[in-house]
Backbone as JSON, one array per atom type, in Angstrom:
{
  "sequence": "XXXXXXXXXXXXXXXXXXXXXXXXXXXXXXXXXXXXXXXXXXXXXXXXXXXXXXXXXXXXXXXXXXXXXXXXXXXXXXXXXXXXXXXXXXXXXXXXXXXXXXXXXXXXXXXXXXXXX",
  "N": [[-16.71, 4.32, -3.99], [-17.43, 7.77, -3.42], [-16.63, 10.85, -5.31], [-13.86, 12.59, -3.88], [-13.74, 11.66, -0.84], [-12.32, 10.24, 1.76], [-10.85, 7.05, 2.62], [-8.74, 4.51, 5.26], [-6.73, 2.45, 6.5], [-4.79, -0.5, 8.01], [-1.82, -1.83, 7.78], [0.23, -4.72, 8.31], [2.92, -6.74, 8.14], [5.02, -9.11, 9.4], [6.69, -11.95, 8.62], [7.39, -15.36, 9.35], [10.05, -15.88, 8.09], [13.44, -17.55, 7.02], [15.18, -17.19, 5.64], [16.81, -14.76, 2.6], [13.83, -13.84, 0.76], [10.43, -13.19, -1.06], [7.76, -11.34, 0.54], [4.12, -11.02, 1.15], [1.25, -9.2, 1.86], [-2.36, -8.82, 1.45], [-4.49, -5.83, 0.71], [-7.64, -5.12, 1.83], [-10.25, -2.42, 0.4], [-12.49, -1.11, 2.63], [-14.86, 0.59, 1.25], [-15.29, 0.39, -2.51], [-13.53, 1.35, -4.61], [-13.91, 3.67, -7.81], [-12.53, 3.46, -9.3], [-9.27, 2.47, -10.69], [-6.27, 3.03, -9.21], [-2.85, 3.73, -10.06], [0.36, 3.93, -11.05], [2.47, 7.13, -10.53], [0.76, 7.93, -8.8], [0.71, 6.08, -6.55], [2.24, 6.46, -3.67], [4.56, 5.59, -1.54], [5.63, 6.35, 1.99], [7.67, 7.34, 4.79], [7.13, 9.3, 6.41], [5.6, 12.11, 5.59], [4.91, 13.13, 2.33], [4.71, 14.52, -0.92], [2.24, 15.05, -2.2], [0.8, 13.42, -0.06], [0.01, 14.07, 3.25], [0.29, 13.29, 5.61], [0.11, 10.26, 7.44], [-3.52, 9.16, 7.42], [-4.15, 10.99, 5.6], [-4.67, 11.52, 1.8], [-4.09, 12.96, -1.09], [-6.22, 13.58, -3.56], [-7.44, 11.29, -5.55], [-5.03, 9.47, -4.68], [-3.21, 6.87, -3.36], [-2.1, 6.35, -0.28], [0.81, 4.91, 1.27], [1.93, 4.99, 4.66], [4.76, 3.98, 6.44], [5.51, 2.86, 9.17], [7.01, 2.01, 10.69], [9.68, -0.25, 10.08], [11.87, -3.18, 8.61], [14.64, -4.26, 6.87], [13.67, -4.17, 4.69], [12.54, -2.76, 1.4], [10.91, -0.2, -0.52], [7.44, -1.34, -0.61], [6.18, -3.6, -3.99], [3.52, -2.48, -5.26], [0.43, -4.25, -6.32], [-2.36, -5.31, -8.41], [-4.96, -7.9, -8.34], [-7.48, -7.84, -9.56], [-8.55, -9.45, -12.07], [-6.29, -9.33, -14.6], [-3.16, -10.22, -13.58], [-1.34, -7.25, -12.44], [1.15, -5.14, -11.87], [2.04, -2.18, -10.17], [-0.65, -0.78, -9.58], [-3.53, -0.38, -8.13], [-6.27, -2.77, -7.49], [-9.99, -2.13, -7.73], [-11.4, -2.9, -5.32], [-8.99, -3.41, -3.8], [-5.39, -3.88, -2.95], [-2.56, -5.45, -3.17], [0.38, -5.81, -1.2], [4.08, -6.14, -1.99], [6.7, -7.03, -0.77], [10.51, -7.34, -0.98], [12.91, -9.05, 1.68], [15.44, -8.85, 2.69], [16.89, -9.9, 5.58], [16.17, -12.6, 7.62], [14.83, -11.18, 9.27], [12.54, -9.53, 8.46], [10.37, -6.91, 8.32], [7.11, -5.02, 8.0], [5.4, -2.4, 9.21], [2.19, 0.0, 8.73], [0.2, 1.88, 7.73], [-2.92, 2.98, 5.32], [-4.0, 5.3, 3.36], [-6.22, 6.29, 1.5], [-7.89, 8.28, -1.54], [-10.58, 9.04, -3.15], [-10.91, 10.04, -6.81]],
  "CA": [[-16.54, 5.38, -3.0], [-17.78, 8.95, -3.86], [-15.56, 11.48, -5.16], [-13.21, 13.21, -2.76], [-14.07, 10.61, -0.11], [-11.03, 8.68, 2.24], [-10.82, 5.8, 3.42], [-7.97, 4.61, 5.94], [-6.81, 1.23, 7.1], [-3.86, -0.44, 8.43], [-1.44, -2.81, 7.5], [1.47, -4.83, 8.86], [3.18, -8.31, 8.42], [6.4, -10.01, 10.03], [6.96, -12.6, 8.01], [8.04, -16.29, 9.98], [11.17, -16.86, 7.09], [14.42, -17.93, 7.53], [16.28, -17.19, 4.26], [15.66, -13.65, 2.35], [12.56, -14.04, 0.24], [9.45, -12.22, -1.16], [6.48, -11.54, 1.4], [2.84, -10.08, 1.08], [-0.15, -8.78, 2.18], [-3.36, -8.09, 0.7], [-5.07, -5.1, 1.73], [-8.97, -4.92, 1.0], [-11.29, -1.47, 0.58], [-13.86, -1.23, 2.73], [-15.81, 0.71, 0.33], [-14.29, -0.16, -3.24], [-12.93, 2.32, -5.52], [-14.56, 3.76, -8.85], [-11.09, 3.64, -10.67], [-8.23, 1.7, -9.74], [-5.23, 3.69, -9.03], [-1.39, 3.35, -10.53], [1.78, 4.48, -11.48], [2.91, 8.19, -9.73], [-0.18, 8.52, -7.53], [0.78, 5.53, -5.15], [3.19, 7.04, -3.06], [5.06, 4.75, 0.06], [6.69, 6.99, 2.69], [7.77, 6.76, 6.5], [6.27, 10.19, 6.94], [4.93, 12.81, 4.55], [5.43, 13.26, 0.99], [4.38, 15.26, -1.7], [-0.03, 14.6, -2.28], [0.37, 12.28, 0.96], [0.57, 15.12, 4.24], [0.96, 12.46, 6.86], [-1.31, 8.97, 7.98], [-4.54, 9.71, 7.43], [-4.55, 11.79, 4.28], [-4.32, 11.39, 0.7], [-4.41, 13.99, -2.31], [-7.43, 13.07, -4.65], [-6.74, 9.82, -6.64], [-3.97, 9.29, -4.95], [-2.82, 6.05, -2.23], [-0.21, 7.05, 0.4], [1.56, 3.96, 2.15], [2.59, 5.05, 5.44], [4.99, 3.27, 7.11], [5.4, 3.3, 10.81], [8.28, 1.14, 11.33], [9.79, -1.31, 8.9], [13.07, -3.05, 8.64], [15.28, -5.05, 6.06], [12.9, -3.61, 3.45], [12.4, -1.14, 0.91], [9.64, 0.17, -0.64], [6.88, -2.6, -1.62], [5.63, -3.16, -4.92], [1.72, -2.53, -5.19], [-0.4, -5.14, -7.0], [-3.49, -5.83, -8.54], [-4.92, -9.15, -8.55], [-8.33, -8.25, -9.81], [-8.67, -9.56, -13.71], [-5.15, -9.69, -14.93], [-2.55, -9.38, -12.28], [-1.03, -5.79, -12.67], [2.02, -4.33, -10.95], [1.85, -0.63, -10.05], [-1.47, -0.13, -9.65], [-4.74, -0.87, -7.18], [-8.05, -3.11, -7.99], [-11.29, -1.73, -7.5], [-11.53, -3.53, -4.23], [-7.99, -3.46, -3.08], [-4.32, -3.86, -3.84], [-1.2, -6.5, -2.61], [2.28, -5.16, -0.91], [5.18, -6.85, -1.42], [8.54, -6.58, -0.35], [11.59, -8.37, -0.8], [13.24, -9.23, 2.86], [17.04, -8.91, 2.84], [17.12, -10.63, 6.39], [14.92, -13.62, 8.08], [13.74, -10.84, 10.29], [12.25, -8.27, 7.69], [9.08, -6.65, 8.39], [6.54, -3.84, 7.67], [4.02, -2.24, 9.41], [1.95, 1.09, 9.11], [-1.21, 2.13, 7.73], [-2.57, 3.33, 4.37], [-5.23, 6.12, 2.93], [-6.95, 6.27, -0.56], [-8.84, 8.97, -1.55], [-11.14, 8.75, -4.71], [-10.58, 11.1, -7.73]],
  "C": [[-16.73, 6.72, -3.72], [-16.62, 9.53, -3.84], [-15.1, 12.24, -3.92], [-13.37, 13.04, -1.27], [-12.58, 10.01, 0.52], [-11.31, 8.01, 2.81], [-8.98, 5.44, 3.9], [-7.69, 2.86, 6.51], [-5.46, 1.16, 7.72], [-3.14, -1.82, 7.99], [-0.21, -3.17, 8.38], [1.64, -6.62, 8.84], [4.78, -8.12, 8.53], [6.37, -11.18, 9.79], [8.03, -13.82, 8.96], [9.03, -16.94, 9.08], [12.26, -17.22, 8.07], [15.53, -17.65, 6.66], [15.24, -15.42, 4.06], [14.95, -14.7, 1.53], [11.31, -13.03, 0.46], [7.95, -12.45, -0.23], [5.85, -10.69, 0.94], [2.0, -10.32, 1.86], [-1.12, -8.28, 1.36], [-4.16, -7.29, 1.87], [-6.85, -4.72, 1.0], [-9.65, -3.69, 1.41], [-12.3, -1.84, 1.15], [-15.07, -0.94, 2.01], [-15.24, 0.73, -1.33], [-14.8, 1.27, -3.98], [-13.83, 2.3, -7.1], [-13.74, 3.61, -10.03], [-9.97, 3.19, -9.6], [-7.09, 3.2, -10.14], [-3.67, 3.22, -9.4], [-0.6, 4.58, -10.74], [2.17, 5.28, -10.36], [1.9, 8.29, -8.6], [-0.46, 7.21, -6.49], [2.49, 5.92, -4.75], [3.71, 5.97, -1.52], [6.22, 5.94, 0.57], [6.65, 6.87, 4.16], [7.37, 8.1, 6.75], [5.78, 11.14, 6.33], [5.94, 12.83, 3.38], [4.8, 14.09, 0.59], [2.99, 14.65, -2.33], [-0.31, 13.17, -0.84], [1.39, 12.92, 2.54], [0.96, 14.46, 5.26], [-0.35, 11.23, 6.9], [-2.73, 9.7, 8.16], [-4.99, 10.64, 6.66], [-3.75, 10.98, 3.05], [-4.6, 12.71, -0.05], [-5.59, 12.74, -3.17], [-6.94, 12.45, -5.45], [-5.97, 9.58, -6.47], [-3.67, 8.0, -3.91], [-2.07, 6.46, -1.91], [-0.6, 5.66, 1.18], [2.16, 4.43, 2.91], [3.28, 4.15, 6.23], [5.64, 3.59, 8.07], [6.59, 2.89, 10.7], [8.88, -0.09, 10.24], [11.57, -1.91, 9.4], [13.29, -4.6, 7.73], [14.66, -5.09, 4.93], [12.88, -2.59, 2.86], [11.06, -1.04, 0.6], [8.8, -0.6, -1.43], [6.48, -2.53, -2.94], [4.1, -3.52, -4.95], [1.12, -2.91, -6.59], [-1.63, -5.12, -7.0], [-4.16, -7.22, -8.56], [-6.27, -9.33, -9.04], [-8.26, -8.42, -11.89], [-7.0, -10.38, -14.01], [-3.97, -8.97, -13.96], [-1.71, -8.05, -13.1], [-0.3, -4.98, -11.62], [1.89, -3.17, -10.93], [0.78, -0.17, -9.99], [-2.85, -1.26, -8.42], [-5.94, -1.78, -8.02], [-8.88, -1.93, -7.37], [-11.42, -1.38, -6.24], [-10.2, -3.6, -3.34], [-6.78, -3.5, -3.34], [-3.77, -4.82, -2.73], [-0.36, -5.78, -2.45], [3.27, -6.15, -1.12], [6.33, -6.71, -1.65], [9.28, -7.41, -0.77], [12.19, -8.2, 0.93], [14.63, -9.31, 2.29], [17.2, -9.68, 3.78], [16.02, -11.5, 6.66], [14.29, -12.52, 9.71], [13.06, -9.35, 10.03], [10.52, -8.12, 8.39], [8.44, -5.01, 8.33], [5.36, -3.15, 8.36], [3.76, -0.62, 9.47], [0.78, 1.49, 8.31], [-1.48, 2.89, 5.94], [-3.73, 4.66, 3.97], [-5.06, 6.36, 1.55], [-7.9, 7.29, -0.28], [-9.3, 9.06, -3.28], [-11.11, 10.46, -5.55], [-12.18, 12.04, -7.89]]
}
């Protein structure tokens, strides 16, 4: 994806458990990234933050996780799974969420934007 470029998607799973336990989603780039992204510049918030103004923006090199609605969760941890798996940071092509569930009726949904450095 060309610099200073976003891209925008959406995510959301409700998980059919019964006990807590860890759930995911993988979320794939439509157009894949020139540099994966980690540490401080993925940001998860339920409505603006600081380099992530609201759904539908990012600051340059940065992922914002918006989330719409959630419950019996905190904030997921974002995975790589391309090469060697790699907590805190994006593939190329995409990144994994996942939560822990406190109850059997945890769930997450709300949307995400990447913008390339």
């Amino acid at each position: 994806m060309p610099s200073g470029q976003t891209e925008t998607g959406d995510y959301g799973l409700r998980p059919a458990n019964t006990t807590t336990t860890f759930f995911d989603e993988t979320v794939t780039f439509p157009i894949p990234l020139a540099a994966e992204i980690s540490g401080s510049k993925i940001v998860y918030t339920t409505g603006s933050a600081t380099h992530c103004s609201g759904a539908g923006h990012a600051d340059s090199g940065y992922l914002c996780i918006y989330s719409a609605n959630h419950h019996s969760v905190g904030a997921p941890t974002v995975i790589s799974f391309e090469g060697t798996i790699a907590a805190g940071t994006t593939g190329h092509f995409g990144f994994d969420l996942e939560w822990f569930a406190s109850t059997a009726d945890a769930y997450d949904v709300g949307s995400y934007s990447v913008t390339a450095p």
